[in-house]
C-alpha positions, 0 to 999 in steps of 0.5 A: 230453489223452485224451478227444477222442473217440479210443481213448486216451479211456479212464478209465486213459489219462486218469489217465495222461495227467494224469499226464504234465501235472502232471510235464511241467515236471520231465521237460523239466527233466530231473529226473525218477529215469530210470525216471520218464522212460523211462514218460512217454516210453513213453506219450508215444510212444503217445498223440497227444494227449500229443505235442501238450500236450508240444510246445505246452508246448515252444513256451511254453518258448521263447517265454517265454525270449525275453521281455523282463524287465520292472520291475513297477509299484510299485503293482502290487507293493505290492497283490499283496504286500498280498494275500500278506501277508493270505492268509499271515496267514489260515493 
């Protein structure tokens, strides 16, 4: 998010700002302890890029509810098990 050529580009900012992403899911959950919260929103109150990553995320939120389920092709399901079941067996 930081690094588009604005003053929120700094090394600091950046951290923070990836931060924000790899907790994004969990603070729209509401799962986040409180004083987690009120930091992301501090910093999402004060940088622009973060307001957009969050509202963009929002937006794949809402739209990904209004899909429609769909059954997954038994061939596509027994491959993927398939490449499960061998990367679980390589561990």
């Amino acid at each position: 998010m930081s690094g588009s050529g604005s003053d929120s580009g700094s090394g600091a900012n950046a951290l923070e700002c990836r931060q924000i992403a790899e907790l994004l899911g969990d603070y729209l959950d509401g799962t986040l302890p409180r004083p987690t919260v009120e930091l992301i929103e501090w910093h999402i109150d004060n940088c622009g890029p973060c307001v957009s990553f969050v509202n963009t995320y929002r937006g794949a939120q809402r739209a990904t509810r209004n899909l429609a389920e769909v059954p997954i092709p038994a061939e596509l399901k027994s491959r993927l098990l398939a490449v499960l079941r061998a990367r679980r067996a390589a561990e």
